[in-house]
C-alpha positions as CSV (number, residue, x, y, z in Angstrom):
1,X,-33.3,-16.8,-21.6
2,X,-34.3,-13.8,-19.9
3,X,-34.8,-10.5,-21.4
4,X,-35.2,-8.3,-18.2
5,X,-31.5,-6.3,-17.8
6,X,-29.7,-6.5,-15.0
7,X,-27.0,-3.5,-13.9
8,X,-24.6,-2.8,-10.9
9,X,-24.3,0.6,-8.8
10,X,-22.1,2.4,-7.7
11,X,-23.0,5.6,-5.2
12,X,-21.0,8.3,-5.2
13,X,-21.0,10.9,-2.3
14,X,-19.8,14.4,-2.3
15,X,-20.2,16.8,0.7
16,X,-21.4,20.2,0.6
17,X,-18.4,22.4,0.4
18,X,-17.7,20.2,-3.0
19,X,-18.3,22.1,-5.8
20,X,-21.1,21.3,-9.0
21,X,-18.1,21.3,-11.4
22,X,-16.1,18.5,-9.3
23,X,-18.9,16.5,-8.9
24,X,-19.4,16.6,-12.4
25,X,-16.3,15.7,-13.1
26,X,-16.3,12.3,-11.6
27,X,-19.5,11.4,-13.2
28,X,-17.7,12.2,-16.6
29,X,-15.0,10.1,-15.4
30,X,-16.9,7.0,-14.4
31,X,-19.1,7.1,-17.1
32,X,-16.4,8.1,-20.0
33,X,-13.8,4.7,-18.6
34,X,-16.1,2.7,-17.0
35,X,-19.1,3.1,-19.1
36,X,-21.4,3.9,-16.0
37,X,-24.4,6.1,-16.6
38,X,-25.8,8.7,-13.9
39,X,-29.1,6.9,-12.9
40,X,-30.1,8.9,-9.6
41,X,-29.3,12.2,-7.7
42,X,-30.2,13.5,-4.9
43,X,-29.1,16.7,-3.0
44,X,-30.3,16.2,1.3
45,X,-30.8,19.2,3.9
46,X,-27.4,19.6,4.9
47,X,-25.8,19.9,1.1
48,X,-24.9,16.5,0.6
49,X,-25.2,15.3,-2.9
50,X,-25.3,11.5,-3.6
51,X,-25.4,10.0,-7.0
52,X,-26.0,6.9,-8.3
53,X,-24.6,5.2,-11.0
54,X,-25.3,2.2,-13.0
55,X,-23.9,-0.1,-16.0
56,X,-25.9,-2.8,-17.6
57,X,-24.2,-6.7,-16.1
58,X,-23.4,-8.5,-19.7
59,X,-23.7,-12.3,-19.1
60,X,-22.0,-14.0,-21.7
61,X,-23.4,-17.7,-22.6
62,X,-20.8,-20.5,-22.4
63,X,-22.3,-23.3,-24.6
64,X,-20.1,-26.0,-25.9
């Protein structure tokens, strides 16, 4: 069995003229119904902001 976690990500991408309030927003969506967690952001030159988002892959064990 292993113990190191595995998660999936999602990126979300908002363009400059999207405001800090918005973008927040969708992160409180995400991570309030699809139990995501904000695991990156970055803001680049032009104003872009892209996040990264990440929940934790449950394996269940099917033993008979």
């Amino acid at each position: 069995m292993s113990t190191m976690t595995e998660y999936e990500y999602r990126v979300l991408t908002f363009d400059r003229h999207t405001s800090k309030a918005d973008a927040r927003q969708a992160v409180r969506e995400h991570a309030e119904y699809g139990r995501w967690e904000l695991s990156r952001t970055v803001i680049y030159v032009g104003g872009v902001r892209r996040m990264w988002l990440r929940r934790r892959i449950m394996r269940v064990d099917r033993t008979a």
